[in-house]
VMD Tcl script that draws the C-alpha trace (Angstrom):
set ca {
  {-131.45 -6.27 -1.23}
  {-134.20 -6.97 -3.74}
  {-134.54 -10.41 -2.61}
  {-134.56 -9.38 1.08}
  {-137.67 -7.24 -0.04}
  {-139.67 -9.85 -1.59}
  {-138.69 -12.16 1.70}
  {-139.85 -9.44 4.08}
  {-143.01 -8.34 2.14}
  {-143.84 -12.06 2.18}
  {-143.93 -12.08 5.18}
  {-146.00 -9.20 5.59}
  {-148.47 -10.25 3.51}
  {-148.77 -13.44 5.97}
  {-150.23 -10.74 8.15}
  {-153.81 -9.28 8.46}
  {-154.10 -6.09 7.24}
  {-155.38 -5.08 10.19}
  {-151.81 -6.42 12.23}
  {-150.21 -4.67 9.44}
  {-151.91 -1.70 10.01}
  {-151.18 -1.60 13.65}
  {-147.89 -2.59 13.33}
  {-146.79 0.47 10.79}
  {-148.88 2.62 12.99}
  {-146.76 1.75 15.96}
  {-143.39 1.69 13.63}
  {-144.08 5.93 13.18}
  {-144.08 6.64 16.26}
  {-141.77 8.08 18.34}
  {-139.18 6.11 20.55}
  {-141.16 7.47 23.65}
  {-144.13 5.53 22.07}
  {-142.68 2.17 21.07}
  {-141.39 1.95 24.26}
  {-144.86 2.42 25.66}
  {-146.23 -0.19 23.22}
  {-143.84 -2.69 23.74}
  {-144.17 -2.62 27.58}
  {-147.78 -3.03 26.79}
  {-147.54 -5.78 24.50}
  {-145.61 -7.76 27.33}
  {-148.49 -7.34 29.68}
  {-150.07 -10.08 27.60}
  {-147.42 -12.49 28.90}
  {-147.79 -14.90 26.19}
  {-145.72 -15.65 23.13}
  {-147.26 -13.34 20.26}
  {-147.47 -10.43 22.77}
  {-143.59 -10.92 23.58}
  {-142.73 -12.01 19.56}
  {-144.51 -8.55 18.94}
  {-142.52 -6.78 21.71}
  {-139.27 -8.02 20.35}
  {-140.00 -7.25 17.02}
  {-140.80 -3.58 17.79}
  {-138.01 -3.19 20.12}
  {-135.48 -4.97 17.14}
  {-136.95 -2.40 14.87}
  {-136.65 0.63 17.10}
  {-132.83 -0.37 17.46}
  {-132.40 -0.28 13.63}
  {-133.50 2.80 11.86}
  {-133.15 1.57 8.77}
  {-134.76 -1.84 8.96}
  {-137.61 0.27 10.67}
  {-137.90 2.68 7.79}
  {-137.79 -0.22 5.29}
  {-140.74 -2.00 7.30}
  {-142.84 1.53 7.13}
  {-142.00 1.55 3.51}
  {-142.89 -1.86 2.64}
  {-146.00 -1.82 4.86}
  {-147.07 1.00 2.99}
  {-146.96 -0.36 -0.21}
  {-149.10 -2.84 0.67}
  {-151.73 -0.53 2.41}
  {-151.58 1.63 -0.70}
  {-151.89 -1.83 -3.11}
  {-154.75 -2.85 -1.07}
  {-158.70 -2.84 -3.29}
}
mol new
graphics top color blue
foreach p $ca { graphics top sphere $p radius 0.5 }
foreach p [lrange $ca 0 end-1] q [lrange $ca 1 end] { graphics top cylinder $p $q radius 0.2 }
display resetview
């Protein structure tokens, strides 16, 4: 679990706080709401809107990964100068 941590806060990290940012604030919300944002993401019809989609979709499925993601993101928000 530890080492899933460090991979997954790698890779959030590799994002810009301000993706990060938008990404935890759409992770809180409710399912109502990341439904909404998802079916706007895929109005982009390009890759990183659908990648995005998926990923919020994926983490709406999971309640744990979700929660995990919320955590992690917040760490790094809270770590941030």
């Amino acid at each position: 679990m530890a080492d899933e941590n460090s991979q997954l806060r790698g890779l959030l990290l590799g994002l810009t706080p301000s993706a990060r940012e938008h990404l935890r604030n759409a992770l809180i919300r409710d399912q109502a709401d990341r439904d909404a944002i998802a079916s706007q993401l895929l109005r982009y019809r390009d890759e990183r809107g659908s990648a995005w989609a998926n990923l919020v979709d994926l983490l709406s499925l999971d309640p744990e990964l979700r929660r995990q993601y919320v955590r992690l993101l917040g760490e790094l928000e809270a770590s941030e100068p």
